[in-house]
HTML snippet that shows the backbone in 3Dmol.js (N, CA, C, O; Angstrom):
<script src="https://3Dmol.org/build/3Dmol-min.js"></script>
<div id="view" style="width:600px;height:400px;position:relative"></div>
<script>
const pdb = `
ATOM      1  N   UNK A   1     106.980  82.392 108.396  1.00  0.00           N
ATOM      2  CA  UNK A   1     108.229  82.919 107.903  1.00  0.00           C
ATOM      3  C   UNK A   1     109.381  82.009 108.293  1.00  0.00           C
ATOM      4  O   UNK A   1     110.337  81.874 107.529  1.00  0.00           O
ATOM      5  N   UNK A   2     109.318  81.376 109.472  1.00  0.00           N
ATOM      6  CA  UNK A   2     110.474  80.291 109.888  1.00  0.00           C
ATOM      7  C   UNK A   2     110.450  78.990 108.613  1.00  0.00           C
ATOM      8  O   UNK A   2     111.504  78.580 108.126  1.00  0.00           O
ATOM      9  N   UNK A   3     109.009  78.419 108.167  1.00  0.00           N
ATOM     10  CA  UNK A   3     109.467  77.649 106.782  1.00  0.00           C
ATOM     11  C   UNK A   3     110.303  78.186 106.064  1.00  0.00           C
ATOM     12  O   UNK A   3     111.389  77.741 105.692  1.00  0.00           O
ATOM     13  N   UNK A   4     109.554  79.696 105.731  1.00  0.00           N
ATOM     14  CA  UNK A   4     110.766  80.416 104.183  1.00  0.00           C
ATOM     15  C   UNK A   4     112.384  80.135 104.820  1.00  0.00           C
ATOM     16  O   UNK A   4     113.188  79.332 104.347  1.00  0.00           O
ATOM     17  N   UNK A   5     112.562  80.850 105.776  1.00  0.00           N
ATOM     18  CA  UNK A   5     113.746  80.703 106.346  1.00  0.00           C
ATOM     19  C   UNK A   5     114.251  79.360 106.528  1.00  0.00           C
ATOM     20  O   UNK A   5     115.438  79.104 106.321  1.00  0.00           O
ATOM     21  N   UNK A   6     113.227  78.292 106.990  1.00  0.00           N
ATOM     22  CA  UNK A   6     114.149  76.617 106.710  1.00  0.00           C
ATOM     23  C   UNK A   6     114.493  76.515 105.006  1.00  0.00           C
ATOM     24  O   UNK A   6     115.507  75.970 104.569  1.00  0.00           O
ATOM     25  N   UNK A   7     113.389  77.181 104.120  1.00  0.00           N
ATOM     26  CA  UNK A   7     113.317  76.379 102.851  1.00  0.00           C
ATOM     27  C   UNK A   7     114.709  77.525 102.257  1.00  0.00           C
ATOM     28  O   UNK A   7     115.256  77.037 101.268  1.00  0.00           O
ATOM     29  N   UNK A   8     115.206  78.635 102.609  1.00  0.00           N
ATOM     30  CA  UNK A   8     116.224  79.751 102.172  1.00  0.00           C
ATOM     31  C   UNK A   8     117.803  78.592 102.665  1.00  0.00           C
ATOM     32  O   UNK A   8     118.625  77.998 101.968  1.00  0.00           O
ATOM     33  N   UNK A   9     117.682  78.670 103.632  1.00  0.00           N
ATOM     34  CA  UNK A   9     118.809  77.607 104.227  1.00  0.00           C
ATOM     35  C   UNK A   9     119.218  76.284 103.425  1.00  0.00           C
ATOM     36  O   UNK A   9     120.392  76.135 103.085  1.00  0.00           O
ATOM     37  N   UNK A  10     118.045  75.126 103.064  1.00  0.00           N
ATOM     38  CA  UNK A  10     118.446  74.155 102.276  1.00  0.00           C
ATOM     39  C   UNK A  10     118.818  74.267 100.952  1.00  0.00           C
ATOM     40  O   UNK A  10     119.393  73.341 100.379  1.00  0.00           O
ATOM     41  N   UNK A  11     118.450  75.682 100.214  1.00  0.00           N
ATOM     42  CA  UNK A  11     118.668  75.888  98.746  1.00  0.00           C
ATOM     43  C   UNK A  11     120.336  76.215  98.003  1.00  0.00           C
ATOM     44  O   UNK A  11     120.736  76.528  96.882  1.00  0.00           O
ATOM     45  N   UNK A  12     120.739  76.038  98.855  1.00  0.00           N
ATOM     46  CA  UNK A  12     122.480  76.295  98.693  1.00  0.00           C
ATOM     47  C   UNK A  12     122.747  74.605  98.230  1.00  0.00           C
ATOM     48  O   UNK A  12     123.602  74.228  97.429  1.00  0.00           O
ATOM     49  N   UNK A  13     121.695  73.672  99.030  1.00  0.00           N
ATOM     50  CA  UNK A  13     121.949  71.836  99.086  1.00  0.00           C
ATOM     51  C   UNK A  13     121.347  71.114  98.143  1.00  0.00           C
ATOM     52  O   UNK A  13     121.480  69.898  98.003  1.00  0.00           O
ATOM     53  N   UNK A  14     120.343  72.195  97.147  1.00  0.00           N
ATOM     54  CA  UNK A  14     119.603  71.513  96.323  1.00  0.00           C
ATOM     55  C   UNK A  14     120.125  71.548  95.152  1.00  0.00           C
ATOM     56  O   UNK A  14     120.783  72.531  94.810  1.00  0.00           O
ATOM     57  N   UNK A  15     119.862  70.120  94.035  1.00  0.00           N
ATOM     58  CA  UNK A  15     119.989  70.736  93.031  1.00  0.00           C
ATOM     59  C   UNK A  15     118.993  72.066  92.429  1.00  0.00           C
ATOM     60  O   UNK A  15     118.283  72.801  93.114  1.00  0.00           O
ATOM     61  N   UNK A  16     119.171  72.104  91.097  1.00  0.00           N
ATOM     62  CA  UNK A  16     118.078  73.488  90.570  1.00  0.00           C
ATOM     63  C   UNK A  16     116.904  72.231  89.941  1.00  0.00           C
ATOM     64  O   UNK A  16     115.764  72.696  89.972  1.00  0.00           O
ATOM     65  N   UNK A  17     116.933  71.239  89.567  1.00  0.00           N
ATOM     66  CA  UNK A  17     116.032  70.473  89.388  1.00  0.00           C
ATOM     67  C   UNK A  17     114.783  70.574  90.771  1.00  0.00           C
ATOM     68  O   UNK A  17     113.555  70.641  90.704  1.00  0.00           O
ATOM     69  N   UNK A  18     115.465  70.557  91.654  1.00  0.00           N
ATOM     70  CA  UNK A  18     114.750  70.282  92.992  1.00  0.00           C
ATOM     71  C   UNK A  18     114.364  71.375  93.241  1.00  0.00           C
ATOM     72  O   UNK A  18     113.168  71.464  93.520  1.00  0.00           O
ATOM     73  N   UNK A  19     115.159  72.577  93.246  1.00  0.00           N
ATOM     74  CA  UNK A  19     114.339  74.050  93.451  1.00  0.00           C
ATOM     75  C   UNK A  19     113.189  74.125  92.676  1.00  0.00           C
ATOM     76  O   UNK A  19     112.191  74.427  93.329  1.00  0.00           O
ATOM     77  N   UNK A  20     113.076  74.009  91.906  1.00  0.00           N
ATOM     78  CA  UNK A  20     112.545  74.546  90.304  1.00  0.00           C
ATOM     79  C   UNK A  20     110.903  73.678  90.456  1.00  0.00           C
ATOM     80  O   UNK A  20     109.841  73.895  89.871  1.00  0.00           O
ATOM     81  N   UNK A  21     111.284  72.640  91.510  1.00  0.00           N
ATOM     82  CA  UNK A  21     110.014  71.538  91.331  1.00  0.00           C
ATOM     83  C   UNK A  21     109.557  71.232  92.999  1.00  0.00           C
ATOM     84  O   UNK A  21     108.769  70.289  93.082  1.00  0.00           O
ATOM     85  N   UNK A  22     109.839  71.728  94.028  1.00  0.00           N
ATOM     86  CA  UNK A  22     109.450  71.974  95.224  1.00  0.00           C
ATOM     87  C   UNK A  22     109.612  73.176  96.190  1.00  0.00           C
ATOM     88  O   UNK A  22     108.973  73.554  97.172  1.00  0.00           O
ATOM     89  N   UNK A  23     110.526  73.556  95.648  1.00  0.00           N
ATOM     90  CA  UNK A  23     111.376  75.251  96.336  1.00  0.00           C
ATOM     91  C   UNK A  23     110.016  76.364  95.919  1.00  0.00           C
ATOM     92  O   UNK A  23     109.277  76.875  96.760  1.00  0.00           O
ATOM     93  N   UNK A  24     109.918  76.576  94.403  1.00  0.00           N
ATOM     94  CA  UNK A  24     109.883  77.848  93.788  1.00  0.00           C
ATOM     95  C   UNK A  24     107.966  78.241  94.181  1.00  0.00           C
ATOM     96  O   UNK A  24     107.292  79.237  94.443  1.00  0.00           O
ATOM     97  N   UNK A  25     107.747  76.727  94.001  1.00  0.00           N
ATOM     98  CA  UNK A  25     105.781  76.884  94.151  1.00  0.00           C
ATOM     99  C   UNK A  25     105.510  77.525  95.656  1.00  0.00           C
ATOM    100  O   UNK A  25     104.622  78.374  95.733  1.00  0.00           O
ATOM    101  N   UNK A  26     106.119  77.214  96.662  1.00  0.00           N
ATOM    102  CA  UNK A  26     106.079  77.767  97.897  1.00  0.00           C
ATOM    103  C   UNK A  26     106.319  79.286  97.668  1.00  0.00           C
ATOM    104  O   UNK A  26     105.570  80.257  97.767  1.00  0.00           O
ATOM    105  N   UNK A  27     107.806  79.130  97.278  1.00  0.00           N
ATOM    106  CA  UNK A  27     108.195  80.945  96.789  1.00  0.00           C
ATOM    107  C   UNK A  27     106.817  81.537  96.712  1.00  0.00           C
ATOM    108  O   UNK A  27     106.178  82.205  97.525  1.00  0.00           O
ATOM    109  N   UNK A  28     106.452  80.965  95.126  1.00  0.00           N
ATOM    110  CA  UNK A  28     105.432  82.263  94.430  1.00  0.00           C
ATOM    111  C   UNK A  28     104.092  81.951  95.320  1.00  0.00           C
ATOM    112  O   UNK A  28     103.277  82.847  95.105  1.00  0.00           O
ATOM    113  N   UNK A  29     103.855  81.493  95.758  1.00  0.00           N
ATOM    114  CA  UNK A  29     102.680  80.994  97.180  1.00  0.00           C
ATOM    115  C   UNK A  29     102.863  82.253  98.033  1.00  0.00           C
ATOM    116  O   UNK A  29     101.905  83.025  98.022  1.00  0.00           O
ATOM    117  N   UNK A  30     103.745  82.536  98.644  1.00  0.00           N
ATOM    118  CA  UNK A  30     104.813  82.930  99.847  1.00  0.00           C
ATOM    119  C   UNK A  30     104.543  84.572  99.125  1.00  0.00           C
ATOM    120  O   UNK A  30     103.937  85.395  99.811  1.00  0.00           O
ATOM    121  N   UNK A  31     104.969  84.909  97.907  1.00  0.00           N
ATOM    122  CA  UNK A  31     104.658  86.021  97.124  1.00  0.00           C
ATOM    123  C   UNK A  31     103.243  86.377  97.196  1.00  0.00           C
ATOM    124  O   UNK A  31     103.142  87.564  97.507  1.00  0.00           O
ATOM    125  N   UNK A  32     102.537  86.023  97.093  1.00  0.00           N
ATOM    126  CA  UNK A  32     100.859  86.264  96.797  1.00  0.00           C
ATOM    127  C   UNK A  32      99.793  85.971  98.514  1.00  0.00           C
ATOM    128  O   UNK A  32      98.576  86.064  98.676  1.00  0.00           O
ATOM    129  N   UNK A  33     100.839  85.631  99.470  1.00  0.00           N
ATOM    130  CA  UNK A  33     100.315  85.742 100.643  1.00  0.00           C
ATOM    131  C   UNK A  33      99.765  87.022 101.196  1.00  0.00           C
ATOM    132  O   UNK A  33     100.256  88.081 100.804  1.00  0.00           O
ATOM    133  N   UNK A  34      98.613  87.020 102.230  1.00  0.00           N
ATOM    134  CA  UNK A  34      98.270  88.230 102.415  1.00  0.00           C
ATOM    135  C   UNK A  34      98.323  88.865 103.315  1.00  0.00           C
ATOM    136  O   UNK A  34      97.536  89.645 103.852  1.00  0.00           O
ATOM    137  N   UNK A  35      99.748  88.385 103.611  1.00  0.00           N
ATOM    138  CA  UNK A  35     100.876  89.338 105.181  1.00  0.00           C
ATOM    139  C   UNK A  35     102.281  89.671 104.042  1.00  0.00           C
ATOM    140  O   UNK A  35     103.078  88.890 103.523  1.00  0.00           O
ATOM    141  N   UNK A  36     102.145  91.155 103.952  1.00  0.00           N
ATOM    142  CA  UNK A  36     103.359  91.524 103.474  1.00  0.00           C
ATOM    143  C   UNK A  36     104.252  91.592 104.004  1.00  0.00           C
ATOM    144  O   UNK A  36     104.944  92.309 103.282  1.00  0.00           O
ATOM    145  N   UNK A  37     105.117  91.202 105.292  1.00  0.00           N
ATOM    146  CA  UNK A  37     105.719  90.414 105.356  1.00  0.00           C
ATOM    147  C   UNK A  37     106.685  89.007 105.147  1.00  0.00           C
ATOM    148  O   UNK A  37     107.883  88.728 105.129  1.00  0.00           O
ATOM    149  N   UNK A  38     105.350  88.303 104.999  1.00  0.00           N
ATOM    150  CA  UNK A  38     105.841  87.016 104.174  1.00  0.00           C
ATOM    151  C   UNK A  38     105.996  87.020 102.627  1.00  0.00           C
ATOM    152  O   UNK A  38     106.443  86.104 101.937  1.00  0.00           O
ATOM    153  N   UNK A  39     105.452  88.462 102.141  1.00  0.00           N
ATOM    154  CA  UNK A  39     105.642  88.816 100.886  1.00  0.00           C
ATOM    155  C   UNK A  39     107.014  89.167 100.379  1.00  0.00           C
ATOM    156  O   UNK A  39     107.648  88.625  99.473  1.00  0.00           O
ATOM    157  N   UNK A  40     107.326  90.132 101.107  1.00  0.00           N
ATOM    158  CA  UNK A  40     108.769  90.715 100.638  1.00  0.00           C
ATOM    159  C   UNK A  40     110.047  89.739 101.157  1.00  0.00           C
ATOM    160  O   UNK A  40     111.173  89.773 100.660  1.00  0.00           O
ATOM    161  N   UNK A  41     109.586  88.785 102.362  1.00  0.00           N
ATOM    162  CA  UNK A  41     110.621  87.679 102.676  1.00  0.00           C
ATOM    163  C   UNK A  41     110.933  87.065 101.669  1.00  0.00           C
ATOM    164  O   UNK A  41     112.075  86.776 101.312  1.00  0.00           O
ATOM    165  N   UNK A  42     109.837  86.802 101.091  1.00  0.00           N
ATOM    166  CA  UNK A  42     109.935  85.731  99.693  1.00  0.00           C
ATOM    167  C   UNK A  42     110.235  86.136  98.560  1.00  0.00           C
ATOM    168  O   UNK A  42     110.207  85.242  97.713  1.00  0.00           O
ATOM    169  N   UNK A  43     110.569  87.321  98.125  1.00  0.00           N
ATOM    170  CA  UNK A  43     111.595  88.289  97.497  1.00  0.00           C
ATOM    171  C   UNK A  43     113.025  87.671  97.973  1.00  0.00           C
ATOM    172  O   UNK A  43     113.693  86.809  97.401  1.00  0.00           O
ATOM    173  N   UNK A  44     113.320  88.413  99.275  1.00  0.00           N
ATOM    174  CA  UNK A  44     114.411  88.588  99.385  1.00  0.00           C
ATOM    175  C   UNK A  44     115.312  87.031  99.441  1.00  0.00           C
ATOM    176  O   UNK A  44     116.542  87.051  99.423  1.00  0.00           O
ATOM    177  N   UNK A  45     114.550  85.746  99.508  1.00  0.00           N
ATOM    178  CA  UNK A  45     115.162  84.439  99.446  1.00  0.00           C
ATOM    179  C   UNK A  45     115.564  84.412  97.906  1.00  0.00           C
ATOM    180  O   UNK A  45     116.548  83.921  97.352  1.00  0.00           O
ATOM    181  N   UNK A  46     114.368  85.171  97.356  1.00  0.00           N
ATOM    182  CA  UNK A  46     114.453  84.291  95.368  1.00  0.00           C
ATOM    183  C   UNK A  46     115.609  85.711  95.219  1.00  0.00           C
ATOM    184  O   UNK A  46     116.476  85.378  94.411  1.00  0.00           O
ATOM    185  N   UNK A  47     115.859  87.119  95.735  1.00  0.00           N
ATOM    186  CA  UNK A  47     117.269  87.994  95.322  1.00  0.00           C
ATOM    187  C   UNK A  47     118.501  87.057  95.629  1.00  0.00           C
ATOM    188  O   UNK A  47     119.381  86.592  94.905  1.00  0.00           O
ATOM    189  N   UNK A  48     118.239  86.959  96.929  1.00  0.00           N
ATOM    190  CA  UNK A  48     119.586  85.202  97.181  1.00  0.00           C
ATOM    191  C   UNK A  48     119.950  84.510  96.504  1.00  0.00           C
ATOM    192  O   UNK A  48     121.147  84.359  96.259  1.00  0.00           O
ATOM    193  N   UNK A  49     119.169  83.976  96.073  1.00  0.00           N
ATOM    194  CA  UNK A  49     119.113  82.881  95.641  1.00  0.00           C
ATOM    195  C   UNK A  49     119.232  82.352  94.406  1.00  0.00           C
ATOM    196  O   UNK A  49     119.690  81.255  94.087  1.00  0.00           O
ATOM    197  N   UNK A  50     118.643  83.488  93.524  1.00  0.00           N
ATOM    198  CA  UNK A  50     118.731  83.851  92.376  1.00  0.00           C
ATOM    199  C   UNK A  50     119.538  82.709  90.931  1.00  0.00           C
ATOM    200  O   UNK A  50     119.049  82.318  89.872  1.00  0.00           O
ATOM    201  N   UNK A  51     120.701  82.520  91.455  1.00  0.00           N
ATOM    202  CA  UNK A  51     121.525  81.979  90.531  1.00  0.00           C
ATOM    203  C   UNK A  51     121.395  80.696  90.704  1.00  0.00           C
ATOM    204  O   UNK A  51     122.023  79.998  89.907  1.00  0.00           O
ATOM    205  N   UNK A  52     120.628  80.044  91.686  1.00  0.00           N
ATOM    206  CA  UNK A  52     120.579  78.562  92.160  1.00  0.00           C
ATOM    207  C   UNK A  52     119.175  77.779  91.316  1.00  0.00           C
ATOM    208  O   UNK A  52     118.887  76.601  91.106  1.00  0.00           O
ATOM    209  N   UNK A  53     118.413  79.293  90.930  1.00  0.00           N
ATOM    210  CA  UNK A  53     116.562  78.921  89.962  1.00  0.00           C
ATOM    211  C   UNK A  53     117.234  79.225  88.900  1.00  0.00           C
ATOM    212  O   UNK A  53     118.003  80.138  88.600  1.00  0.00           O
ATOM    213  N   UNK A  54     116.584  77.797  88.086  1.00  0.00           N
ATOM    214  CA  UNK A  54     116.694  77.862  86.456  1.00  0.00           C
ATOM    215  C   UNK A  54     116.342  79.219  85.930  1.00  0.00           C
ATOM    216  O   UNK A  54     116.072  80.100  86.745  1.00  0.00           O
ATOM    217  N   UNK A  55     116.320  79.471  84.656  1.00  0.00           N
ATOM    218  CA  UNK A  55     116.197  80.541  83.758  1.00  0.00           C
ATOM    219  C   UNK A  55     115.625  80.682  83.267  1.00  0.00           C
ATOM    220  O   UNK A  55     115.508  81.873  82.978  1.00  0.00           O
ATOM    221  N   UNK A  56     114.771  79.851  82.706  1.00  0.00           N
ATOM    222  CA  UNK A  56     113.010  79.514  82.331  1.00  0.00           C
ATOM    223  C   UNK A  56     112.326  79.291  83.661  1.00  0.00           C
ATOM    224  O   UNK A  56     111.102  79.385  83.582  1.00  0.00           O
ATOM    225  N   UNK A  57     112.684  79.087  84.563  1.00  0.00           N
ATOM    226  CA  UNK A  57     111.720  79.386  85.585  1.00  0.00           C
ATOM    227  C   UNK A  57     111.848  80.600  86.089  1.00  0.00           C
ATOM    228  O   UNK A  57     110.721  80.958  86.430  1.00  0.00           O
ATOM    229  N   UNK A  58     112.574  81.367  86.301  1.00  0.00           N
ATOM    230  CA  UNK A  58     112.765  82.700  86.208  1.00  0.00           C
ATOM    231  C   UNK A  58     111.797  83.375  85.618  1.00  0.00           C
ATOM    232  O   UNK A  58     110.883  83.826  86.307  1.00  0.00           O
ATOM    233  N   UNK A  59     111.823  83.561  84.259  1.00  0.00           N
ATOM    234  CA  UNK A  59     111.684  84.284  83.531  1.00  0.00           C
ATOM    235  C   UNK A  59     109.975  83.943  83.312  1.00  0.00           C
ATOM    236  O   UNK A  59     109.095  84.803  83.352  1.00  0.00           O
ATOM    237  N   UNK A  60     109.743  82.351  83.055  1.00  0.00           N
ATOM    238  CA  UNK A  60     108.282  82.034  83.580  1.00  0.00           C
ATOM    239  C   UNK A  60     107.511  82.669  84.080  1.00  0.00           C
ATOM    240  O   UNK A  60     106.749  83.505  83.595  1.00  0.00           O
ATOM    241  N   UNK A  61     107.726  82.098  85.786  1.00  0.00           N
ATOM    242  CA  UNK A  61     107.001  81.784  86.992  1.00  0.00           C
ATOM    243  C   UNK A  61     107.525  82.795  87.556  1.00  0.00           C
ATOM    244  O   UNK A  61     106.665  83.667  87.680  1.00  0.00           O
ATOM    245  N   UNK A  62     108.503  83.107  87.954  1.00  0.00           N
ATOM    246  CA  UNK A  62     109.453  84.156  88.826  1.00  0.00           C
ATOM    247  C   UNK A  62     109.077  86.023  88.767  1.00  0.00           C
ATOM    248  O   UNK A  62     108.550  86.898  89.454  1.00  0.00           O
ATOM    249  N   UNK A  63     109.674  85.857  87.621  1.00  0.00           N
ATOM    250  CA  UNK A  63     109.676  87.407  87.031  1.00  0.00           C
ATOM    251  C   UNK A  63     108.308  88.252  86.954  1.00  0.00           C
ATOM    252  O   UNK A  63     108.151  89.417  87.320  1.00  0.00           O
ATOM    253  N   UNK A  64     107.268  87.304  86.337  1.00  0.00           N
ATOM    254  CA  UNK A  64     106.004  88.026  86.442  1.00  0.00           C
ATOM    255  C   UNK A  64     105.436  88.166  88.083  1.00  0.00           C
ATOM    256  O   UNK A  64     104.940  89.103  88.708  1.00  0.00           O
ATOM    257  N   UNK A  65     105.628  87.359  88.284  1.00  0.00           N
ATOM    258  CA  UNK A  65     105.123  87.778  90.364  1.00  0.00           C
ATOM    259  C   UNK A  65     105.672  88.839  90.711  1.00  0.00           C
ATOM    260  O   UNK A  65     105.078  89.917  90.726  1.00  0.00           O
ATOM    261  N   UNK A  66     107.082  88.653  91.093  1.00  0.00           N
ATOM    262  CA  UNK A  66     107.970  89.794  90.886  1.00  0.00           C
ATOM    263  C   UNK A  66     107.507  91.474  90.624  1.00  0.00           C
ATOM    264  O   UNK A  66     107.600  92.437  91.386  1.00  0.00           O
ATOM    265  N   UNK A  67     106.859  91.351  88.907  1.00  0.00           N
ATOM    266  CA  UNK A  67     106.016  92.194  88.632  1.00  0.00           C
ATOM    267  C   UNK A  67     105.040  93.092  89.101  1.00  0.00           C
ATOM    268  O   UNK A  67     104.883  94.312  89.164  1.00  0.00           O
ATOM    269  N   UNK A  68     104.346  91.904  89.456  1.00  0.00           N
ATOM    270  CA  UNK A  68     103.250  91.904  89.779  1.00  0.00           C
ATOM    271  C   UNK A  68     103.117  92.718  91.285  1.00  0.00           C
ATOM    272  O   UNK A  68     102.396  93.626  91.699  1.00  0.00           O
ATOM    273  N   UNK A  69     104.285  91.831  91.908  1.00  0.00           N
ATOM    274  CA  UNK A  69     103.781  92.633  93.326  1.00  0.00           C
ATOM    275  C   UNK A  69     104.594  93.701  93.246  1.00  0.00           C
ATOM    276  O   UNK A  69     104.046  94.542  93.959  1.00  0.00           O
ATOM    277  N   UNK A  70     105.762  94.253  92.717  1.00  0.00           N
ATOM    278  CA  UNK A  70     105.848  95.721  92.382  1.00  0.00           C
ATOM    279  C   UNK A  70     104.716  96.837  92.379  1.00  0.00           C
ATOM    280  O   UNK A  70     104.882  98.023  92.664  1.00  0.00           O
ATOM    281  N   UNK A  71     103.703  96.307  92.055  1.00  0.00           N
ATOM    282  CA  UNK A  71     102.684  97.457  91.933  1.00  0.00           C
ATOM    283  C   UNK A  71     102.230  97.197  92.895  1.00  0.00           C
ATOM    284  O   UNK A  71     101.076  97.604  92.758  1.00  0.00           O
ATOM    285  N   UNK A  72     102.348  96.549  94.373  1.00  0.00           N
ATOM    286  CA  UNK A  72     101.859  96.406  95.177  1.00  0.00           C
ATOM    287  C   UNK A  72     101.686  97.634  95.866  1.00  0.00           C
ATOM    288  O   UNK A  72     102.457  98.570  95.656  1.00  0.00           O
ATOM    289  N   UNK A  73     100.426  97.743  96.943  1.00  0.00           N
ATOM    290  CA  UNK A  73     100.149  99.195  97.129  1.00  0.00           C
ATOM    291  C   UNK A  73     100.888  98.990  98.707  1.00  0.00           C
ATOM    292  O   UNK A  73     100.600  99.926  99.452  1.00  0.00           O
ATOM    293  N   UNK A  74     101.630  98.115  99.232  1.00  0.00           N
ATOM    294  CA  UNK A  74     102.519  97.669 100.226  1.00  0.00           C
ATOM    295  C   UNK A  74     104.078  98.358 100.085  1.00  0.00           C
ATOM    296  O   UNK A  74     104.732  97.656  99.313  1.00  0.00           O
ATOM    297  N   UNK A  75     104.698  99.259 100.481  1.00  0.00           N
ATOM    298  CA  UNK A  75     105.952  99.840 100.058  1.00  0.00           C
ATOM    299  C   UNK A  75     106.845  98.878  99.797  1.00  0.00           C
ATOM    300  O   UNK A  75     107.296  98.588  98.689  1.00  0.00           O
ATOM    301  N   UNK A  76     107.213  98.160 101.307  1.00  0.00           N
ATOM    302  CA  UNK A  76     107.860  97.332 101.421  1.00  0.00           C
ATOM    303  C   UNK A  76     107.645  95.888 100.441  1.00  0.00           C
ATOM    304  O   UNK A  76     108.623  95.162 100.261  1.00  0.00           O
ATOM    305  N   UNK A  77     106.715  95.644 100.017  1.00  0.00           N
ATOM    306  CA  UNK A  77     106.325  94.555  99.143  1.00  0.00           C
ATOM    307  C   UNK A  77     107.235  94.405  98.317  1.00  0.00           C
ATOM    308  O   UNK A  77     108.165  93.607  98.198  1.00  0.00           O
ATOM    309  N   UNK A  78     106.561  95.972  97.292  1.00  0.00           N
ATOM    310  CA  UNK A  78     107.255  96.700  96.260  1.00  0.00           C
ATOM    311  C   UNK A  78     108.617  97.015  96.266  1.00  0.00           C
ATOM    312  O   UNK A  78     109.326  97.195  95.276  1.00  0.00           O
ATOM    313  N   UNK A  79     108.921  97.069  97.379  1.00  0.00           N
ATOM    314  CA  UNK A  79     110.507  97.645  97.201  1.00  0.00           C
ATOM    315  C   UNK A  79     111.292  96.095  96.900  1.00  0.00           C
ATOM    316  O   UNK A  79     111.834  95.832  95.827  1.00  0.00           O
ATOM    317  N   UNK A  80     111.224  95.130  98.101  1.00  0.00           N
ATOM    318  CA  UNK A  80     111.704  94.405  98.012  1.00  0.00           C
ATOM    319  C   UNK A  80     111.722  93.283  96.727  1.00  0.00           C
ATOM    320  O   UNK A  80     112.578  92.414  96.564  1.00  0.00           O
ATOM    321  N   UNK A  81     110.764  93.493  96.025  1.00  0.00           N
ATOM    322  CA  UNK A  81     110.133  92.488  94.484  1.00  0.00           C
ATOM    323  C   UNK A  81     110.781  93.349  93.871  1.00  0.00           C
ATOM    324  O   UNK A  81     111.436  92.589  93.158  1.00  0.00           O
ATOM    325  N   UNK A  82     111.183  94.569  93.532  1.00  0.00           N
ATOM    326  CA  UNK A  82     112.079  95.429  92.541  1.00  0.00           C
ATOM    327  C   UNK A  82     113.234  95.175  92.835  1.00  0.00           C
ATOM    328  O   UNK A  82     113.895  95.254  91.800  1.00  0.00           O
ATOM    329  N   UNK A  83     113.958  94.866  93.816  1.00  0.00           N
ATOM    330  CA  UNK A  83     115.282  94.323  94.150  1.00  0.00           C
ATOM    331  C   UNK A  83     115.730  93.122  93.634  1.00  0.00           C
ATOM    332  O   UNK A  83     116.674  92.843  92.894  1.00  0.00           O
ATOM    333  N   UNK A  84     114.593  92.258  94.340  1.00  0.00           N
ATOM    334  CA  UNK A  84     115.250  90.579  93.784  1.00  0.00           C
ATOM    335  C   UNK A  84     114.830  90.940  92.025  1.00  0.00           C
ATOM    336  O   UNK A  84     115.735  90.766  91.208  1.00  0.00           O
ATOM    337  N   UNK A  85     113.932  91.262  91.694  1.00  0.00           N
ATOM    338  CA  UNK A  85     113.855  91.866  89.638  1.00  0.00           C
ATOM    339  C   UNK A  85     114.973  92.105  89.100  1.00  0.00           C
ATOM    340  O   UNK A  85     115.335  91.621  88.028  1.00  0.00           O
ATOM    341  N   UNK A  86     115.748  93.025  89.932  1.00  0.00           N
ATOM    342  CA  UNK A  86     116.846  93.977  89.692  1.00  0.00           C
ATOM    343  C   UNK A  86     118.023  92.832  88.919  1.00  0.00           C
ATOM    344  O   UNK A  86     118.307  91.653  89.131  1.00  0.00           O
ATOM    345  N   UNK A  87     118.459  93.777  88.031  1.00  0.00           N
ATOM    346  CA  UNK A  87     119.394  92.660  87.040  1.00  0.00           C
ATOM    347  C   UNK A  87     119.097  91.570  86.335  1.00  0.00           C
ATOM    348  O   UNK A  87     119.983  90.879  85.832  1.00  0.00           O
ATOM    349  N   UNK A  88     117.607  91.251  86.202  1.00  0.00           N
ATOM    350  CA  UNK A  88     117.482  89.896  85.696  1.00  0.00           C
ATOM    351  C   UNK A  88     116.677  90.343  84.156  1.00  0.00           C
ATOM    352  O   UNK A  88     116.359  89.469  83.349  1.00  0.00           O
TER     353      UNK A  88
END
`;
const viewer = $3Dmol.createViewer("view");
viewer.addModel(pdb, "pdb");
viewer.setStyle({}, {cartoon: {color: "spectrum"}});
viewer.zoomTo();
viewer.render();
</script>
C-alpha cells in the first residue's frame, strides 16, 4: 500500500500520457489484488485522481473494474469502487 501511496503522490506531476501508460496498469493490478485493502486503496487514488486519467481510459480500463469489484462480496471493496464510479 506504501507504492499506491508513492504512485497517488506523483500523479498531480504526471502528464495523463504518463498516467494512462504506467500509473493506471498498477491501479487496475492494485484493484484485482487479493487483500481488500489494497483493493479499495486503489479506488480511492483513481476517485482522486480522477480528472488527471484520460477518458478513454476511463471508460475502457477504469470503469469496468470499478464494476466489477462493486459486486465484490468485500463491503468495503464495494463501497469504495461505487464512490470513485460515482459521477463518471
Amino acid at each position: 500500500m506504501s507504492a499506491l501511496s508513492s504512485l497517488s503522490a506523483m500523479m498531480g506531476q504526471l502528464r495523463e500520457d504518463h498516467i494512462t501508460e504506467h500509473i493506471v496498469p498498477t491501479l487496475i493490478k492494485a484493484c484485482g489484488d487479493k487483500v481488500p485493502n489494497v483493493q479499495f486503496c486503489a479506488s480511492k487514488i483513481i476517485k482522486e485522481h480522477r480528472s488527471r486519467i484520460a477518458t478513454s481510459c476511463m471508460q475502457d480500463v477504469i470503469i469496468p473494474k470499478l464494476r466489477e469489484n462493486m459486486q465484490d462480496s468485500d463491503k468495503d471493496v464495494a463501497h469504495y469502487a461505487k464512490l470513485a464510479a460515482e459521477d463518471l
